[in-house]
Structure formats: structure tokens, C-alpha cells
Steps between C-alpha positions, in 0.01 A plus 500: 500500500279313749411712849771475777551219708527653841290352752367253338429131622527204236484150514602220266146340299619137546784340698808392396741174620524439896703784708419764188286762586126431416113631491551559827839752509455838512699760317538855643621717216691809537612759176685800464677705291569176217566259852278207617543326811260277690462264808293174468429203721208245550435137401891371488603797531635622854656830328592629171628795364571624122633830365537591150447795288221547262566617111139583327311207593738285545674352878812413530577354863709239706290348803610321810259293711513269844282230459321299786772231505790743612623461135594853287495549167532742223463629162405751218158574326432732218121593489287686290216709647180534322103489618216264586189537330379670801797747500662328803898454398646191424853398461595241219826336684804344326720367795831284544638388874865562501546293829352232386427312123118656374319704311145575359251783513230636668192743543462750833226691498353794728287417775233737601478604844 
């Protein structure tokens, strides 16, 4: 199993459509005892939370989010945490809105401080 999540900071590699979160959200993670939770916000993002448990390596989460237009949304994301080259953590993302029609996937990786 990958190292622990707590504390770390990640950020999404590219962007994704207008009002998602993008390369320039940040991801506070949180973990313990098999439960994730994090708060997120920049770029579209006013605020976001998810919270989730974690299985192994893999996330499974719902996530909330107020985006810059006053709009909400929401949905669920199953991730799967491995490692950069460099060691840093990444998270390969499979997500679906439930407030909204959309899916896809994406790549968060850990920033260093």
C-alpha cells in the first residue's frame, strides 16, 4: 500500500471543462484509520470538500464543490493511488457528477512544498 495521505497537498496535472477544478485547485488530504476526507478550492473552485474511505490503494469518495458562479455541484470518484517517478503520489481518478450529466478521468498529483 502506498504511504498515507495525511497532509498532503495535490493538484490536478491538466484542467478539465470550465467551473471543474483545474491545475490550479488545491487538494488538502486528510486519512485515518481506512477514512479520507479533504478540502479543495482554487481556479473555479470557491470550496470543495470530498470524504471517502480508502481500501488498499484504492479511494472511494463523494465530493461537493461551490464554484465561482454561485452554482453547486456534486459527485463520486473512485481513485487509485500509486507513485511518480520521483516518489511523489499520484492519484489516477475515475469520476461521475451526480448533479449534473459527466464523466471522465483524471491525474492529481503531490505538490512539494
Amino acid at each position: 500500500m502506498a504511504r498515507s495521505l495525511d497532509g498532503l497537498v495535490l493538484s490536478p496535472v491538466a484542467d478539465q471543462a470550465p467551473g471543474q477544478v483545474g491545475t490550479r485547485t488545491r487538494f488538502t488530504y486528510h486519512e485515518r484509520d481506512g477514512r479520507i476526507w479533504a478540502e479543495y478550492e482554487g481556479g473555479d473552485v470557491v470550496r470543495g470538500h470530498l470524504v471517502g474511505t480508502r481500501t488498499a490503494d484504492t479511494l472511494d469518495f463523494r465530493y461537493v464543490q461551490l464554484k465561482q458562479d454561485g452554482t453547486t455541484s456534486s459527485g463520486h470518484c473512485v481513485s487509485t493511488v500509486g507513485a511518480c517517478p520521483d516518489g511523489r503520489v499520484r492519484l489516477d481518478e475515475r469520476w461521475e457528477w451526480e448533479s449534473q450529466e459527466g464523466s471522465g478521468t483524471s491525474v492529481v498529483e503531490e505538490l512539494i512544498s
